[in-house]
TORPA-76743 format. One record per residue: residue number from 1; y, z, x negated of N, C-alpha, C in turn. Coordinates in steps of 0.02 Angstrom, whole numbers, plus 32768, in hexadecimal, padded with zeros to 4 digits. Each point is the difference from the previous one (the first is absolute). Layout:
BEGIN
node resi: NUM; n.Y: Y; n.Z: Z; n.X: X; ca.Y: Y; ca.Z: Z; ca.X: X; c.Y: Y; c.Z: Z; c.X: X
...
This chain:
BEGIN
node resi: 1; n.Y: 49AC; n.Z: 315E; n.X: 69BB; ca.Y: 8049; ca.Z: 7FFB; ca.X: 7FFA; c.Y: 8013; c.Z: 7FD6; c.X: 7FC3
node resi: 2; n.Y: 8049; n.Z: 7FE2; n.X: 8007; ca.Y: 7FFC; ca.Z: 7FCD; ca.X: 7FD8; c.Y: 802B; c.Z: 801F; c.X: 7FB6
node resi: 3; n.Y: 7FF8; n.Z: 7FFD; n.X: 7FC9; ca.Y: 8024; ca.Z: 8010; ca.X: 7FC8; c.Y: 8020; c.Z: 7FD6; c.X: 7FC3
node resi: 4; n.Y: 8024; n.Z: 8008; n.X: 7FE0; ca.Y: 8026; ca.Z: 7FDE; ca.X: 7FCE; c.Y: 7FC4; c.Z: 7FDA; c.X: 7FE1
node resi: 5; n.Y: 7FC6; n.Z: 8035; n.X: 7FF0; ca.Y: 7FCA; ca.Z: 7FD3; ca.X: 7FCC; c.Y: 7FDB; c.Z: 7FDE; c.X: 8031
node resi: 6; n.Y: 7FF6; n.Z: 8008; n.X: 8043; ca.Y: 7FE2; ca.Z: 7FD2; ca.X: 800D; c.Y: 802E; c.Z: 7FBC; c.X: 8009
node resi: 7; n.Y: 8041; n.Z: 7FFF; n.X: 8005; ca.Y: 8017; ca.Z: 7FCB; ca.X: 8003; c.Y: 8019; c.Z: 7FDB; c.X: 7FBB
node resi: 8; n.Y: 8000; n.Z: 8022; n.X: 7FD5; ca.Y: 7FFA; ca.Z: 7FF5; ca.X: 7FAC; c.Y: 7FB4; c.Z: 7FC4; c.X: 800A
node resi: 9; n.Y: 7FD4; n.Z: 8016; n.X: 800F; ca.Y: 7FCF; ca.Z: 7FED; ca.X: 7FF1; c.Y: 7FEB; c.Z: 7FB9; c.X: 802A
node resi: 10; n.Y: 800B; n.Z: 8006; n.X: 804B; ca.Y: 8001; ca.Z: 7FBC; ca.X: 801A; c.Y: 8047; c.Z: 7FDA; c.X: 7FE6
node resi: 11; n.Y: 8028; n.Z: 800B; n.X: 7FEB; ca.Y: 802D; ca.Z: 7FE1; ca.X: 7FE5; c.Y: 7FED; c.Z: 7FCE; c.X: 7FC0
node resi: 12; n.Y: 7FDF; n.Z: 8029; n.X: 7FD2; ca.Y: 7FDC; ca.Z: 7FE7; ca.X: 7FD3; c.Y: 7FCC; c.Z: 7FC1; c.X: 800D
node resi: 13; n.Y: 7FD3; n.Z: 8019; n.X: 8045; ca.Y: 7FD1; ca.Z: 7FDC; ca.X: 8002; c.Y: 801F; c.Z: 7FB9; c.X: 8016
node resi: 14; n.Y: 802A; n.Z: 7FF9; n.X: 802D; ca.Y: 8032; ca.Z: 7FD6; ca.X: 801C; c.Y: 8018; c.Z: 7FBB; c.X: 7FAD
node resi: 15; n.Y: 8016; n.Z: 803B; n.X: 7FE4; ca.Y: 8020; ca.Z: 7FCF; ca.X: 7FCA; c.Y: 7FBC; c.Z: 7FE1; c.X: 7FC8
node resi: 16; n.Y: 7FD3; n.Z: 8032; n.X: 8000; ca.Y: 7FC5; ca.Z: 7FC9; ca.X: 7FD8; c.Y: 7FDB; c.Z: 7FC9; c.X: 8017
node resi: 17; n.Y: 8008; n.Z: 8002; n.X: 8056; ca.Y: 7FD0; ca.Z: 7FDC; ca.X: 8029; c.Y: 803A; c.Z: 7FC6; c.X: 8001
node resi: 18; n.Y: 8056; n.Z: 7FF7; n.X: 7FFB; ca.Y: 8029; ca.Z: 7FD5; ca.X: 7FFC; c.Y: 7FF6; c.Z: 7FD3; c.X: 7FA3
node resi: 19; n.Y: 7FFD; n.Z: 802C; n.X: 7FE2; ca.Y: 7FE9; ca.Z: 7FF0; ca.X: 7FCB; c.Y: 7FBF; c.Z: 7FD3; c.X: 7FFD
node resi: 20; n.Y: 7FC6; n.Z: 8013; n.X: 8017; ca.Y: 7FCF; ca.Z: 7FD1; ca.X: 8002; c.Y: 8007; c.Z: 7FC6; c.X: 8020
node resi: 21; n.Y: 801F; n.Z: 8018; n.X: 802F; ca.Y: 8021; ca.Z: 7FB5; ca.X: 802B; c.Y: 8019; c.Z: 7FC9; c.X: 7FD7
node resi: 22; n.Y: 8031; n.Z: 8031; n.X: 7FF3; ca.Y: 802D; ca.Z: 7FB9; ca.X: 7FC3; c.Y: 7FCE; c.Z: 7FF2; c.X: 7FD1
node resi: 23; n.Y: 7FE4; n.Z: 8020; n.X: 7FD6; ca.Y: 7FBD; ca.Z: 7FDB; ca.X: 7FDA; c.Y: 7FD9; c.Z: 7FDA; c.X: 8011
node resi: 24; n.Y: 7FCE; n.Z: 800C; n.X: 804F; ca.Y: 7FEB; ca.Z: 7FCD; ca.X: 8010; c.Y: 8029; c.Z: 7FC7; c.X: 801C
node resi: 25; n.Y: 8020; n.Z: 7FFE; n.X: 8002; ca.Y: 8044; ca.Z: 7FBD; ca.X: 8022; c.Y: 801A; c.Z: 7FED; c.X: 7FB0
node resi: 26; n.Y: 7FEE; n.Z: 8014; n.X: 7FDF; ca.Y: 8009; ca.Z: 7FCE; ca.X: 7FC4; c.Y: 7FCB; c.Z: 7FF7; c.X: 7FD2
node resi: 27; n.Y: 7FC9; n.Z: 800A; n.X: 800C; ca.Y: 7FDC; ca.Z: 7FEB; ca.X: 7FE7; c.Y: 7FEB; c.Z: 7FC3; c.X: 802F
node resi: 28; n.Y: 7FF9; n.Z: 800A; n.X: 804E; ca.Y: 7FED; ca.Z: 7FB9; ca.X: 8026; c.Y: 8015; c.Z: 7FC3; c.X: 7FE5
node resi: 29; n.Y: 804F; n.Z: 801A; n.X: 7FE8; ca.Y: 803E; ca.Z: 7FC1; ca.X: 7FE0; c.Y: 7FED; c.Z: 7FDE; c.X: 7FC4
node resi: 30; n.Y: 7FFA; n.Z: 8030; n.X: 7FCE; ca.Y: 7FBB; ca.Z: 7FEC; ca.X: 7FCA; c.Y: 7FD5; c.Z: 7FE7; c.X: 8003
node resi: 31; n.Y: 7FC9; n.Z: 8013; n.X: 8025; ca.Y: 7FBB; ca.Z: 7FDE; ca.X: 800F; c.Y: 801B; c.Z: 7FB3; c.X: 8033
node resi: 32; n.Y: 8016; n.Z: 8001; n.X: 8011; ca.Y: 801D; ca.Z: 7FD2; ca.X: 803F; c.Y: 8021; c.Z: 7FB9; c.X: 7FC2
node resi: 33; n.Y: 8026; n.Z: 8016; n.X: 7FDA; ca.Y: 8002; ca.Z: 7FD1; ca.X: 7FC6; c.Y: 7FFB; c.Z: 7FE6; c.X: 7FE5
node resi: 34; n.Y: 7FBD; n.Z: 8038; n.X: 7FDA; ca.Y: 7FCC; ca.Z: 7FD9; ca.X: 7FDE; c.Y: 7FC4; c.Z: 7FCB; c.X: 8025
node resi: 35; n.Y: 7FF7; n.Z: 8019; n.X: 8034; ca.Y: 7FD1; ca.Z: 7FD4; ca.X: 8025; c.Y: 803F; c.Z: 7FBB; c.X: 8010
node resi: 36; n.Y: 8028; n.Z: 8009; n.X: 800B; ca.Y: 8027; ca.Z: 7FC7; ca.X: 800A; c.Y: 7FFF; c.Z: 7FBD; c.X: 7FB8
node resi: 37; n.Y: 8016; n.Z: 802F; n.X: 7FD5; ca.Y: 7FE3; ca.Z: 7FE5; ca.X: 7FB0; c.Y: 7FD1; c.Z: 7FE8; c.X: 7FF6
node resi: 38; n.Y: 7FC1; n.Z: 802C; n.X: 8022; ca.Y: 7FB7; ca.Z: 7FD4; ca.X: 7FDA; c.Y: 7FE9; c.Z: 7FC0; c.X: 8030
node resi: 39; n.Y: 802E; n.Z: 8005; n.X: 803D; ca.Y: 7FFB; ca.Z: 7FCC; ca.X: 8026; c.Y: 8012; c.Z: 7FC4; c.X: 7FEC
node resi: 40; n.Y: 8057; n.Z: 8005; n.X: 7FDC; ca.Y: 802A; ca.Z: 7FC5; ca.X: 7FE0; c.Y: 7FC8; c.Z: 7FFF; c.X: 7FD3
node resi: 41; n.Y: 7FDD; n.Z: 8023; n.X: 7FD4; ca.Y: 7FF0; ca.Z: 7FDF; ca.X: 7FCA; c.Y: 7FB3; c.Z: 7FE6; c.X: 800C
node resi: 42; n.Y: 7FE3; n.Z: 8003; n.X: 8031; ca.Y: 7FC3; ca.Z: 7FD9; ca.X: 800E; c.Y: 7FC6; c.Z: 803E; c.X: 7FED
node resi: 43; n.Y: 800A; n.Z: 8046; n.X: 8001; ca.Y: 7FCE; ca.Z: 8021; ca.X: 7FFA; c.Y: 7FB6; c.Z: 7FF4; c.X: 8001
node resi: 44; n.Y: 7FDB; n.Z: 801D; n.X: 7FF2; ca.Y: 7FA3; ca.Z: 8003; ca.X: 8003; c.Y: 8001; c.Z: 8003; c.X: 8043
node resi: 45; n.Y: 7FF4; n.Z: 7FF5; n.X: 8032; ca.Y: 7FF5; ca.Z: 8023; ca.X: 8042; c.Y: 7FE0; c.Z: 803A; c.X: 8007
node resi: 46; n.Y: 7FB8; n.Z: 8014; n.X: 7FE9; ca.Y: 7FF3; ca.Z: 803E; ca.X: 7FE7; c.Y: 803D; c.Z: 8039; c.X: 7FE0
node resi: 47; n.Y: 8024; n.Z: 7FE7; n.X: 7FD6; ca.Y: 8034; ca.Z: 8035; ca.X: 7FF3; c.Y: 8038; c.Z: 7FF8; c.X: 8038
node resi: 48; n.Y: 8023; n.Z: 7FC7; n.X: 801A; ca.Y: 801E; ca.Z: 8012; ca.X: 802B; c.Y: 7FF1; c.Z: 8030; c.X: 804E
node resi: 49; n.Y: 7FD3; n.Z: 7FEF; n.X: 8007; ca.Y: 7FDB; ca.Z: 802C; ca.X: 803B; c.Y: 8003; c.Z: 8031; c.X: 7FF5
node resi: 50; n.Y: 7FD4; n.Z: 8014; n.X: 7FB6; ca.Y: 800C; ca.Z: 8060; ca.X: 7FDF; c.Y: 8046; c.Z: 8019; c.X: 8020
node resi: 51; n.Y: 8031; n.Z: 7FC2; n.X: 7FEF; ca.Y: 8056; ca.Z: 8022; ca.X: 7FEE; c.Y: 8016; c.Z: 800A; c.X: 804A
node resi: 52; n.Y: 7FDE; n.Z: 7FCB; n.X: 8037; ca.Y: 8019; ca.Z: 8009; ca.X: 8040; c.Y: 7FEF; c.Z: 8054; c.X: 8029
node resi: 53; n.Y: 7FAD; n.Z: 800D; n.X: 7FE9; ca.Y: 7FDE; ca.Z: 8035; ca.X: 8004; c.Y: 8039; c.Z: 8042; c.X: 800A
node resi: 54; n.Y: 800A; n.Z: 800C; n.X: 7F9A; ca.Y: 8045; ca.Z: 8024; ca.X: 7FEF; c.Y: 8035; c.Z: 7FF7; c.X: 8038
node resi: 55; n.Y: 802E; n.Z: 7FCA; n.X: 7FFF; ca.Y: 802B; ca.Z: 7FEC; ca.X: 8026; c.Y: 7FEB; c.Z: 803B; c.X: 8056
node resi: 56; n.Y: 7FD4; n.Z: 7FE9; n.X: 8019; ca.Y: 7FFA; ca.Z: 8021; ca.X: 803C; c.Y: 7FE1; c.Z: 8047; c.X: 800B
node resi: 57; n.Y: 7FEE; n.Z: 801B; n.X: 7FCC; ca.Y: 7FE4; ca.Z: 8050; ca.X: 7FE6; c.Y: 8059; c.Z: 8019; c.X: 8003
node resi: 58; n.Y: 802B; n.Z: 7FE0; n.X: 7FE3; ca.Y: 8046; ca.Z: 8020; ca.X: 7FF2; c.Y: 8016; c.Z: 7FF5; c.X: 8048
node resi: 59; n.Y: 7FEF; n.Z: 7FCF; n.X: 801E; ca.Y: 8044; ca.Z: 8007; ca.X: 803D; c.Y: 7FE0; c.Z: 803C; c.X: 8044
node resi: 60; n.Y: 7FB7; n.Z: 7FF2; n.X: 7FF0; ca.Y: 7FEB; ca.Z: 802B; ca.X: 8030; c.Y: 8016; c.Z: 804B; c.X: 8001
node resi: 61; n.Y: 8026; n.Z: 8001; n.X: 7FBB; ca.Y: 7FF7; ca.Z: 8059; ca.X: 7FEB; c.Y: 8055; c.Z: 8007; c.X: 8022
node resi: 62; n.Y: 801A; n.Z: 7FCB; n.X: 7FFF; ca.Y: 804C; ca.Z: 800F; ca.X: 801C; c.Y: 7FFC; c.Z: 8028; c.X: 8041
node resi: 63; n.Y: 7FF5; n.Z: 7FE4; n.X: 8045; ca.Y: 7FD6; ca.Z: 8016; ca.X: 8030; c.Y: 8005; c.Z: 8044; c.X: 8015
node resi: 64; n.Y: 7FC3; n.Z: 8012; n.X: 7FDA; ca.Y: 7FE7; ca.Z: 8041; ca.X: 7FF4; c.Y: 802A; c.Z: 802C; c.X: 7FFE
node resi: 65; n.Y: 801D; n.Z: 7FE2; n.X: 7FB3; ca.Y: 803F; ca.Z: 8035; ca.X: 7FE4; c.Y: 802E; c.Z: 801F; c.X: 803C
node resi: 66; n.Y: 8025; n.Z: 7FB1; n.X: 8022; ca.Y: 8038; ca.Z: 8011; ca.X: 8032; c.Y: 7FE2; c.Z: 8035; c.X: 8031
node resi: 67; n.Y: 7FBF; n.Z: 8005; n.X: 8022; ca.Y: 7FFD; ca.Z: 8019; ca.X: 802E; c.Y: 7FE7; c.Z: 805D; c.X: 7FED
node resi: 68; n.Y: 7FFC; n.Z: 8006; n.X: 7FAB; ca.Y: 8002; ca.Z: 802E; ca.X: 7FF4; c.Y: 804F; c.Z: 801F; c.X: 8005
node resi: 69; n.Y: 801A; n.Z: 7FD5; n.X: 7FE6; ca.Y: 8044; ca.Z: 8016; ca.X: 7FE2; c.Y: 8038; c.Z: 8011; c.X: 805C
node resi: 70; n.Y: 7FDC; n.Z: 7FCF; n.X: 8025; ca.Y: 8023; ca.Z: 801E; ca.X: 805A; c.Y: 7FDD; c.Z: 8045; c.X: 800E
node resi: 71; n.Y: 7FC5; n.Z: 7FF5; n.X: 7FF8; ca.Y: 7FE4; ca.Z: 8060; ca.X: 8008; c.Y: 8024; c.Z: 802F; c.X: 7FD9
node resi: 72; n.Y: 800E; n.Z: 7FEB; n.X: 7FAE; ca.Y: 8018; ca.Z: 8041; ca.X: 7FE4; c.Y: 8057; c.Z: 800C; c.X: 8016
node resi: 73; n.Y: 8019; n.Z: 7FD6; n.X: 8026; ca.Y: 803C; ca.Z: 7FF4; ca.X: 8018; c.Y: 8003; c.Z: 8036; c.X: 802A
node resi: 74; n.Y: 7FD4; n.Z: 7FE5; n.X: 8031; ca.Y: 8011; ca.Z: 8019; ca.X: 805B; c.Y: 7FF3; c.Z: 804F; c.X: 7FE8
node resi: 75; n.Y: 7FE0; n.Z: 8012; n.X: 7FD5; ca.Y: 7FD5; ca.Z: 804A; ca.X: 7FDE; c.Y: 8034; c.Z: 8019; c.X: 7FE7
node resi: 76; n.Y: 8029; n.Z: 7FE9; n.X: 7FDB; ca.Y: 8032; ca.Z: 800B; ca.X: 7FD1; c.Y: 8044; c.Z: 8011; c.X: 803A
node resi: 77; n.Y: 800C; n.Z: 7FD4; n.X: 801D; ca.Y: 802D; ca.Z: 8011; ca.X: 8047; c.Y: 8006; c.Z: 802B; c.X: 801A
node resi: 78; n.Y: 7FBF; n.Z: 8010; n.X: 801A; ca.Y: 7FDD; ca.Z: 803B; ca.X: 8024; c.Y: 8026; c.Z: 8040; c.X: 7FE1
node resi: 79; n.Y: 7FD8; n.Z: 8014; n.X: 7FBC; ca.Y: 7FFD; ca.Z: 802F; ca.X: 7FDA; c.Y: 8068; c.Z: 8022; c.X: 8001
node resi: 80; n.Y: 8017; n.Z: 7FA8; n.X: 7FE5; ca.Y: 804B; ca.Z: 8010; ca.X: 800E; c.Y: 803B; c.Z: 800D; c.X: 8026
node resi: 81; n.Y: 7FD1; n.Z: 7FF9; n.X: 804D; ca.Y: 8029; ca.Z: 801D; ca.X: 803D; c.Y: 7FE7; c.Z: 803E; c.X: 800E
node resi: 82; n.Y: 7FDC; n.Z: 8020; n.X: 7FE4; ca.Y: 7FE5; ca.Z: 8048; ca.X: 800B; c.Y: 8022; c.Z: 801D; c.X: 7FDE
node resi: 83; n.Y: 800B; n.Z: 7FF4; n.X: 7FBE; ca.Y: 803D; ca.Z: 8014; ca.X: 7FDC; c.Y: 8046; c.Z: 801E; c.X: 8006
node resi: 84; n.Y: 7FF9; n.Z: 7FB6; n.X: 800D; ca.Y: 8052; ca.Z: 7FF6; ca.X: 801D; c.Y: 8003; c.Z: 802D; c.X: 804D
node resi: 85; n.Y: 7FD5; n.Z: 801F; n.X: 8029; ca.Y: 8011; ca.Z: 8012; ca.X: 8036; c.Y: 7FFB; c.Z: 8049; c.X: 7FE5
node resi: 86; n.Y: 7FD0; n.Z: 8020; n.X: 7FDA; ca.Y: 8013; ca.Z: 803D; ca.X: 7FD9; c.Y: 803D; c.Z: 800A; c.X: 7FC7
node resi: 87; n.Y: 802B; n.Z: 7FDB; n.X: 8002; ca.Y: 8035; ca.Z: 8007; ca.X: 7FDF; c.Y: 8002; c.Z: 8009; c.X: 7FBC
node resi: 88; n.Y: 7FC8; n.Z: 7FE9; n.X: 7FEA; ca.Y: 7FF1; ca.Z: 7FFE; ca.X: 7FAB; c.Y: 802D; c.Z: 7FD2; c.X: 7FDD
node resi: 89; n.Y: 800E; n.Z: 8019; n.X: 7FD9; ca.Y: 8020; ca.Z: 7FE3; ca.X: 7FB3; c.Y: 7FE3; c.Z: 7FED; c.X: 7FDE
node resi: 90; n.Y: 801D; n.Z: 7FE5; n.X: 7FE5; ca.Y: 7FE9; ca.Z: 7FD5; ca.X: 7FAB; c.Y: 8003; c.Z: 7FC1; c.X: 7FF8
node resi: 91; n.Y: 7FFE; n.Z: 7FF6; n.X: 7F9E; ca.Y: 8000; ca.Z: 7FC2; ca.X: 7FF5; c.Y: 7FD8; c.Z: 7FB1; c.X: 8005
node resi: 92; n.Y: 7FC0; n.Z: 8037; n.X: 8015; ca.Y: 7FBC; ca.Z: 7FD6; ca.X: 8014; c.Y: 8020; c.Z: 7FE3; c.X: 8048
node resi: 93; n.Y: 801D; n.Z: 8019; n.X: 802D; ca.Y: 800D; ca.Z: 7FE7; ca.X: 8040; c.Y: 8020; c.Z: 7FBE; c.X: 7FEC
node resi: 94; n.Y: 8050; n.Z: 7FF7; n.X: 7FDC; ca.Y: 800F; ca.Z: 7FC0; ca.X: 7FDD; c.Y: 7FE1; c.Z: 7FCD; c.X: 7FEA
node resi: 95; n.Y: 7FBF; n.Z: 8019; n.X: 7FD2; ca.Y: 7FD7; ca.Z: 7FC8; ca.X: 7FD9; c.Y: 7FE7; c.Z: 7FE2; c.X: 802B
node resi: 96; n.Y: 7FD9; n.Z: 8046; n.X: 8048; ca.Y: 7FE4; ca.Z: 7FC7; ca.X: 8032; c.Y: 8026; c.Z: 7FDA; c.X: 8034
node resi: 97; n.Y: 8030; n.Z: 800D; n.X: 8000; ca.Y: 8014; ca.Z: 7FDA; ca.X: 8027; c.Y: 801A; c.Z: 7FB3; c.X: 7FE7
node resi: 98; n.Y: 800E; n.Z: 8006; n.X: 7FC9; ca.Y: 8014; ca.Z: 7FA5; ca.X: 7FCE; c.Y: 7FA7; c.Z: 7FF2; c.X: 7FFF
node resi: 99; n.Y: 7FE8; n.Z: 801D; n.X: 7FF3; ca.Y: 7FBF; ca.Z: 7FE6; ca.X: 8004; c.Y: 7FDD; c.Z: 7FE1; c.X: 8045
node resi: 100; n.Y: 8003; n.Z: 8021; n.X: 802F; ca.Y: 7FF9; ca.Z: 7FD2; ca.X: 8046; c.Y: 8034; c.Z: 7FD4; c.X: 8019
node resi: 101; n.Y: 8035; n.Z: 7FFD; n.X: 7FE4; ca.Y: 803A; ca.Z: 7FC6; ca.X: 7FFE; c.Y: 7FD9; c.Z: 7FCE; c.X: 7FE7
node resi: 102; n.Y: 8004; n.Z: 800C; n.X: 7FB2; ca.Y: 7FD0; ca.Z: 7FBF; ca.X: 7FE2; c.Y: 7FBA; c.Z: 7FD5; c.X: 800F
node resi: 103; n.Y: 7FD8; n.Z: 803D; n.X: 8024; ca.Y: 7FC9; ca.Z: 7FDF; ca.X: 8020; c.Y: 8012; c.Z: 7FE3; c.X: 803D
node resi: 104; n.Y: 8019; n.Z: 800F; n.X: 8028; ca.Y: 8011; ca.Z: 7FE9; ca.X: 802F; c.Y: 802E; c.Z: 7FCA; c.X: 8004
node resi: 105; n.Y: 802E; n.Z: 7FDF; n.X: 7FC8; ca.Y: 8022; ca.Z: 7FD2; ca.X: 7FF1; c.Y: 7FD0; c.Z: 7FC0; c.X: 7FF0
node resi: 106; n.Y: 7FC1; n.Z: 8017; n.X: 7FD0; ca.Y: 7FD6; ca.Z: 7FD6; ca.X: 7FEF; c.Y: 7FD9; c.Z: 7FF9; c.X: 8047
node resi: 107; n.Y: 7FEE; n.Z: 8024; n.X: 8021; ca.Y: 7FE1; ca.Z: 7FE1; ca.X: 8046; c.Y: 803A; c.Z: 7FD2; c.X: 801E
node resi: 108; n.Y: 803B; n.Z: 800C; n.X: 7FFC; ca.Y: 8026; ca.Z: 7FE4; ca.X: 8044; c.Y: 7FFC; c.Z: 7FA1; c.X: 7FE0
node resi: 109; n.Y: 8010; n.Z: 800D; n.X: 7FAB; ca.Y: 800A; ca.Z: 7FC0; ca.X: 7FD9; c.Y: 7FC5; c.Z: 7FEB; c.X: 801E
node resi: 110; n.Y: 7FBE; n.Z: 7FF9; n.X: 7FF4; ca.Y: 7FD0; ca.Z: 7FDF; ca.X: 7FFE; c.Y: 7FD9; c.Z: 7FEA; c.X: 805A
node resi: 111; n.Y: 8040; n.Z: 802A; n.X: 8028; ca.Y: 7FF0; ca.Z: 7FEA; ca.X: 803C; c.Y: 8023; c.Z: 7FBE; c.X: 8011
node resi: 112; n.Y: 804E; n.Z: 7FEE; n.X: 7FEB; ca.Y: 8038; ca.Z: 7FD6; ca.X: 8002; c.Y: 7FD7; c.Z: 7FCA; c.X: 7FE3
């Protein structure tokens, strides 16, 4: 059965796995940069390659992230229509619900 803490808790997980997201999506931007940089500036090839390496270690991790962050969604959903059909209260119900707004805004953006 579903409870406040368990939805406290995928709520949580929801917002750190959005969090990593945005970290790795800016670090790609970073790394993506700098390799752009060592390009203008005529890099070692040896070091530019290293940096492309980096470069594609970061984008691969984006990926990942998203398809974690749709599991802890659909999980998180779940948890909150069980809820909501036992007639539970609380302020955790609010948080999650701006919270699957926001993830789900960032899916819809990045589909457009």
């Amino acid at each position: 059965m579903a409870t406040l803490r368990n939805l406290k808790i995928k709520t949580a997980t929801c917002k750190r796995i959005l969090k990593e997201l945005h970290s790795y999506e800016k670090e790609v931007e970073k790394e993506a940069a700098k390799t752009a940089d060592m390009k203008d500036k005529g890099a070692d090839p040896y070091d530019l390659k290293q940096q492309e390496n980096v470069l594609a270690e970061s984008r691969m991790m984006v990926p990942d992230c998203r398809k974690r962050l749709e599991a802890a969604l659909a999980d998180l959903k779940g948890t909150l229509a069980e809820l909501k059909e036992s007639n539970q209260q609380g302020i955790e119900i609010e948080e999650t619900d701006g919270i699957i707004t926001e993830v789900e805004a960032l899916f819809q953006t990045e589909e457009d």
